[in-house]
FILO-394688 format. One record per residue: residue number from 0; residue in one letter; y, z, x of N, C-alpha, C, O in turn. Coordinates in Angstrom, 3 decimals. Layout:
! residues N
num  residuo  nnorth  nup  neast  canorth  caup  caeast  cnorth  cup  ceast  onorth  oup  oeast
NUM  A  Y  Z  X  Y  Z  X  Y  Z  X  Y  Z  X
...
***
This chain:
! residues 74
num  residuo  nnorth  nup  neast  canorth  caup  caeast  cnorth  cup  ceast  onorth  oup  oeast
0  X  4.542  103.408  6.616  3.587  103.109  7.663  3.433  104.333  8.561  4.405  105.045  8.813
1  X  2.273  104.567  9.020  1.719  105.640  10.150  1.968  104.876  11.161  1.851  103.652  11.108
2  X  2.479  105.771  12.584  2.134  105.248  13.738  1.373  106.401  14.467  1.717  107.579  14.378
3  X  0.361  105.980  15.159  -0.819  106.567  15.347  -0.560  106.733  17.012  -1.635  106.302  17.429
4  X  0.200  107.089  18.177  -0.161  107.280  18.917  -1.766  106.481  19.851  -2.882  106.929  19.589
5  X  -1.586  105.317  20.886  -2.974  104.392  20.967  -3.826  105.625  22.005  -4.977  105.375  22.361
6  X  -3.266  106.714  22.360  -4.217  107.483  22.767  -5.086  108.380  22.315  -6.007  108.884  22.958
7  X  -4.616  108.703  20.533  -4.884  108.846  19.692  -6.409  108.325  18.626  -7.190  108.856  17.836
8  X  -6.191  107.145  19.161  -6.823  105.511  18.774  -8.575  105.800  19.150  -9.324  105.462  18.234
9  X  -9.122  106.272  20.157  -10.792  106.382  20.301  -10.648  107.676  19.340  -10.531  107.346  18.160
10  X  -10.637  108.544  19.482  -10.540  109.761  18.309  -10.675  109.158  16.934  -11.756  109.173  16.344
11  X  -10.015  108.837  16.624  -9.550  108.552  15.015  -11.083  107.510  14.602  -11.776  107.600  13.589
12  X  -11.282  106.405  15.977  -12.352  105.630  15.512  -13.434  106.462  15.070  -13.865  106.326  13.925
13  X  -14.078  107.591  16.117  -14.989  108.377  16.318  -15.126  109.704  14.953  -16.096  110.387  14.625
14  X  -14.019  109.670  14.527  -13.880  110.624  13.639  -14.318  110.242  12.028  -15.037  110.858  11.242
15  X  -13.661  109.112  11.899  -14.300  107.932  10.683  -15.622  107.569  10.733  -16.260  107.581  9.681
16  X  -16.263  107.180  11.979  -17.146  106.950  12.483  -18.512  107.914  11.827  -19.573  107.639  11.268
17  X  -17.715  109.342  12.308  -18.577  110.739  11.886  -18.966  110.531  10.458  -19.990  110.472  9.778
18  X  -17.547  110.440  10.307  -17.760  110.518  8.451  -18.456  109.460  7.537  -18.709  109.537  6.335
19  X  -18.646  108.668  8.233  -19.777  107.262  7.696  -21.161  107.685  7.701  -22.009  107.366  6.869
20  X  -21.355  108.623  8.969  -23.039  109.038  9.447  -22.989  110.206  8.520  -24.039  110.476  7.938
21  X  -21.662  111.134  8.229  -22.118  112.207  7.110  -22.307  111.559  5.941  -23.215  112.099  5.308
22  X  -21.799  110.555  5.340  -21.659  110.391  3.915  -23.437  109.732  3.995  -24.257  110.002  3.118
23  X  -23.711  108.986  5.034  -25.190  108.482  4.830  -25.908  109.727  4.892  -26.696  109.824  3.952
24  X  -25.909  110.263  5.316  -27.272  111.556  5.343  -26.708  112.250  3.580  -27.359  112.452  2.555
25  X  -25.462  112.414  3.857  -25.494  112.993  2.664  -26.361  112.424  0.707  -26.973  112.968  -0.212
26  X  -25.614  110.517  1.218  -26.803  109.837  0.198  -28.228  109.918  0.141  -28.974  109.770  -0.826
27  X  -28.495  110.188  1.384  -30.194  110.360  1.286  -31.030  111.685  1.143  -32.260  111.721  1.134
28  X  -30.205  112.753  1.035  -30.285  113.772  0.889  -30.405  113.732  -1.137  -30.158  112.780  -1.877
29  X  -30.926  115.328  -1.552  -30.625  115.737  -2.714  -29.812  116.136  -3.325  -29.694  116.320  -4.536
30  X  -28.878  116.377  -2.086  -27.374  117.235  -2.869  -26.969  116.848  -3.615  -27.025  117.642  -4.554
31  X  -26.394  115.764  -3.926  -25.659  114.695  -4.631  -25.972  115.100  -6.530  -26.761  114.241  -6.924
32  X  -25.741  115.717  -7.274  -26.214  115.073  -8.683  -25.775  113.771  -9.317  -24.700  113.203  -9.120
33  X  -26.701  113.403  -10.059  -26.492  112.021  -10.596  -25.574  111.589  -11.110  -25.382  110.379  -10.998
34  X  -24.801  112.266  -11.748  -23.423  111.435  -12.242  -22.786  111.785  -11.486  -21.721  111.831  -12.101
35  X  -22.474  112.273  -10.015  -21.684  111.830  -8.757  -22.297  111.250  -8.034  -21.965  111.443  -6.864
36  X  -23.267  110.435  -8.214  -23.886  109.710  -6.966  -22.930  108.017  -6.902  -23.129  107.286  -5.932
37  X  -22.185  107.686  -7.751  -20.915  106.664  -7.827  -20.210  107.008  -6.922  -20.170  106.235  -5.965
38  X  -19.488  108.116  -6.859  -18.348  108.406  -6.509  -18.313  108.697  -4.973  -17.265  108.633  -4.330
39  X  -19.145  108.919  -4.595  -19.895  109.444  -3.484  -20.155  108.154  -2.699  -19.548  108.033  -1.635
40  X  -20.878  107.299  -3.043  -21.210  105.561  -2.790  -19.664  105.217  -2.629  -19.200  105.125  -1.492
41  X  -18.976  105.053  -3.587  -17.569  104.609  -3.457  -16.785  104.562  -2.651  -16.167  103.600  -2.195
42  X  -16.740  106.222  -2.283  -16.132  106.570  -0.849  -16.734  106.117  0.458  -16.073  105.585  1.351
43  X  -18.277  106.407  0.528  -18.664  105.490  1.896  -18.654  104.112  2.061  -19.070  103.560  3.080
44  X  -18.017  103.313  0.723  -17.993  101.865  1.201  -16.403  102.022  1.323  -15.861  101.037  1.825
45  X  -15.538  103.094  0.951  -13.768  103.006  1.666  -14.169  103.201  3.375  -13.566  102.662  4.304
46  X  -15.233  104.030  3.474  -15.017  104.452  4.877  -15.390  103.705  5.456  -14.744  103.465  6.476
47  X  -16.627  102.886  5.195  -17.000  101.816  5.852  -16.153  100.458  6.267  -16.284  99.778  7.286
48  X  -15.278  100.282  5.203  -14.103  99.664  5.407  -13.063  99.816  6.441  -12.861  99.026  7.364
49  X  -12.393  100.956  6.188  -11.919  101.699  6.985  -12.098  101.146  8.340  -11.367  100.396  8.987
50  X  -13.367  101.745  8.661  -13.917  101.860  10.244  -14.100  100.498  10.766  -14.548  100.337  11.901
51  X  -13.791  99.533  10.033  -13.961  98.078  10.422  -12.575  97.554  10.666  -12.142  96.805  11.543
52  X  -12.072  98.077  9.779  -10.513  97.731  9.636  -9.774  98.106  11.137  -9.080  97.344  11.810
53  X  -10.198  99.726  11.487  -10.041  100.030  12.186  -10.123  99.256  14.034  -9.334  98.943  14.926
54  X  -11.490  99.255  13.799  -12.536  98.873  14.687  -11.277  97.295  15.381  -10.997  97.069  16.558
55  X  -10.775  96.471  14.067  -10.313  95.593  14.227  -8.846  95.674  15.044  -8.572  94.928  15.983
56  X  -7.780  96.915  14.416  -7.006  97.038  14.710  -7.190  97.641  16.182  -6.286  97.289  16.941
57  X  -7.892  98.241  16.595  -8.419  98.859  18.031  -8.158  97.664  19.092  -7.316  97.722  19.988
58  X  -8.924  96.696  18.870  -8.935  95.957  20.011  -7.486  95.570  20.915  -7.265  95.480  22.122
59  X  -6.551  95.378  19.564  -5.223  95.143  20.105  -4.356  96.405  21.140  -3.458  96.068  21.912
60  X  -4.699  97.502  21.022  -4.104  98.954  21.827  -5.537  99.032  22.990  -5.483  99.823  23.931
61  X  -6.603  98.252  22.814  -8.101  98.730  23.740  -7.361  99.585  25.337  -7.746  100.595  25.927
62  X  -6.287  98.721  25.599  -6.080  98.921  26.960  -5.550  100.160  27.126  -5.889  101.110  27.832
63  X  -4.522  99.964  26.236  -3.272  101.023  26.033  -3.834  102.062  25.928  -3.340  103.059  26.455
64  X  -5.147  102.146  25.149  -6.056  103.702  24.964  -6.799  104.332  26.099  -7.071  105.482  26.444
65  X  -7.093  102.709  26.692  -7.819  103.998  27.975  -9.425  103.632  27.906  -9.925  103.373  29.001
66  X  -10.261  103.581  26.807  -11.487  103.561  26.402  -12.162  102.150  25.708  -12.081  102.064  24.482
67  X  -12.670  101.301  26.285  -13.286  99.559  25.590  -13.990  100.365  24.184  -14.366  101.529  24.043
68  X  -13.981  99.252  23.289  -14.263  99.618  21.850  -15.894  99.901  22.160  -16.583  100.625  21.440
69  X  -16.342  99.274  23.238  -18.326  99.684  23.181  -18.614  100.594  23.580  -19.757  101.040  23.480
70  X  -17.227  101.430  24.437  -17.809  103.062  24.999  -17.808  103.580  23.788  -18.775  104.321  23.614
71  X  -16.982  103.466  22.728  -16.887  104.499  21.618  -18.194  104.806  20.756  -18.344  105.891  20.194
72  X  -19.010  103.903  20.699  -20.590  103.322  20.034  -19.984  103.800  18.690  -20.342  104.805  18.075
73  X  -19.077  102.987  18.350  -18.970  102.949  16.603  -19.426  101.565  16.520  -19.534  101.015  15.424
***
């Protein structure tokens, strides 16, 4: 198990967060070639996960961090 430091905790949301808005631009973009366009999808539905998972575990440290989960706008 990780222990994550809860001040730590808006960062980490915001950072996953990032990487959800890169992996979407990146799908809608051309970069991608076609037989990685799976693998690529794959990973933004881990991250999307992730950031929910997250999102979930957040509420319980909200205080402890300092920052309410709606300032973060994830």
């Amino acid at each position: 198990m990780i222990t994550i430091p809860n001040a730590f905790a808006p960062m980490l949301l915001q950072a996953v967060r990032d990487a959800v808005l890169y992996h979407e631009g990146l799908l809608r973009s051309e970069t991608i070639r076609e037989h990685e366009r799976a693998d690529y999808e794959e990973h933004h539905m881990h991250l999307t996960q992730f950031l929910a998972f997250l999102k979930e575990e957040y509420v319980a440290v909200e205080k402890e961090a300092g920052v309410p989960l709606k300032d973060l706008h994830v």
